[in-house]
C-alpha positions as CSV (number, residue, x, y, z in Angstrom):
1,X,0.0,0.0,0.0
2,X,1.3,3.7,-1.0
3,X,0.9,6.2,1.8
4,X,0.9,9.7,1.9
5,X,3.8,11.3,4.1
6,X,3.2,14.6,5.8
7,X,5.2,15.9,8.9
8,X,2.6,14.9,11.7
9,X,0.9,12.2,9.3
10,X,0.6,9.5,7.1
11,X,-2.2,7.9,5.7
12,X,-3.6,6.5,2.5
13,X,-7.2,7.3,0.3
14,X,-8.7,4.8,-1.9
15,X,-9.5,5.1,-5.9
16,X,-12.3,7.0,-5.0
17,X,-10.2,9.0,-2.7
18,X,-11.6,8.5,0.4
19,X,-9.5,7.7,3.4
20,X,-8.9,4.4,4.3
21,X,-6.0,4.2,7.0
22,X,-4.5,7.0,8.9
23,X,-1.7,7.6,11.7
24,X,-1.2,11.2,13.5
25,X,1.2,12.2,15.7
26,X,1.2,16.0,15.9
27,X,4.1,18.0,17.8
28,X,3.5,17.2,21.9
29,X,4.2,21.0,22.5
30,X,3.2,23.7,19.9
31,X,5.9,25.2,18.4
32,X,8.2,22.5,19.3
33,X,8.6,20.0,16.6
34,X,11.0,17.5,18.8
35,X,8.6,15.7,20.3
36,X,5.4,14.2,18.7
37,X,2.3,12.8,20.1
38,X,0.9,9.4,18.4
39,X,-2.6,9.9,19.1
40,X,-4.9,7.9,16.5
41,X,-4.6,5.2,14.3
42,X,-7.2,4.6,12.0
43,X,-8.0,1.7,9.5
44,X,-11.1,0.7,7.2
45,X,-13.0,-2.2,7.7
46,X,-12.1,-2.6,4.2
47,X,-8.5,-3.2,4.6
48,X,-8.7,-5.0,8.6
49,X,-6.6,-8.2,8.5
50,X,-4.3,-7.0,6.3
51,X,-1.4,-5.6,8.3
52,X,-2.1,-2.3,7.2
53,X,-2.2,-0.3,10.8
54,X,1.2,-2.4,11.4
55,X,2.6,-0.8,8.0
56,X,1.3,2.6,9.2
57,X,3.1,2.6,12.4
58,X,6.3,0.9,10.4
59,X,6.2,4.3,8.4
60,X,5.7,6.3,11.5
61,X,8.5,4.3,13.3
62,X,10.8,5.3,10.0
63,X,10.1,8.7,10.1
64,X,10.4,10.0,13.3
65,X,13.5,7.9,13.4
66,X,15.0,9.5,10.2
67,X,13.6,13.2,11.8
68,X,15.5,12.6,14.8
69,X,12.0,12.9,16.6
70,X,10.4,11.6,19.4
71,X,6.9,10.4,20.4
72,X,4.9,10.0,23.2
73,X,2.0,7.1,23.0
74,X,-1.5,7.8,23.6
75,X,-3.2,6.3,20.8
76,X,-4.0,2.7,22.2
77,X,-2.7,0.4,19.2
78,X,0.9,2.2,18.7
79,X,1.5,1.7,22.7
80,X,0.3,-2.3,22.2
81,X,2.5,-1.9,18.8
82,X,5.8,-0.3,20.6
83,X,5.2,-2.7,23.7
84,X,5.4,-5.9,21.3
85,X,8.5,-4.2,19.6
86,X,10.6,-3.0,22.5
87,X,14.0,-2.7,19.7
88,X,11.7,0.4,18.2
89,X,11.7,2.1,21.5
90,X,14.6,4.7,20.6
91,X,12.1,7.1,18.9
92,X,9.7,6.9,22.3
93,X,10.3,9.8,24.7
94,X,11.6,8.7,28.1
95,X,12.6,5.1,26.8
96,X,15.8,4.6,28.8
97,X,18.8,4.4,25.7
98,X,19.5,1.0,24.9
């Protein structure tokens, strides 16, 4: 699946150009765009099964990582999807360094 990059999102539309999966994470703090807040996740019924909220947070994970960015978790999938990964932990603020 193609998805669309911006700074605080990433998500994909369909061929009709509706949205279909989604991932935000704007900055924590206004004005300060070190730290990010991952607070929804969104997927279509369409496209549940696939692995596509996993690819989402894959892209997120790449990202912030490449940004040099952190993120806090309050969207209830990425904390269940950084728990289950703990090697992708260097991009979460707080996480002691490995």
């Amino acid at each position: 699946m193609e998805f669309i990059k911006e700074p605080n999102r990433i998500y994909a539309n369909n061929d009709e150009g509706r949205l279909v999966a989604e991932v935000t994470f704007p900055e924590k703090t206004p004005g300060d765009p070190g730290i990010v807040e991952i607070t929804h996740t969104f997927v279509d019924d369409s496209l549940r099964g696939q692995g596509v909220a996993g690819q989402l947070m894959e892209a997120c994970y790449a990202m912030l990582r490449e940004d040099g960015r952190k993120a806090a978790l309050t969207c209830s999938y990425a904390v269940k999807w950084y728990q289950e990964r703990p090697e992708k932990n260097d991009v979460i603020e707080g996480a002691p360094e490995a």
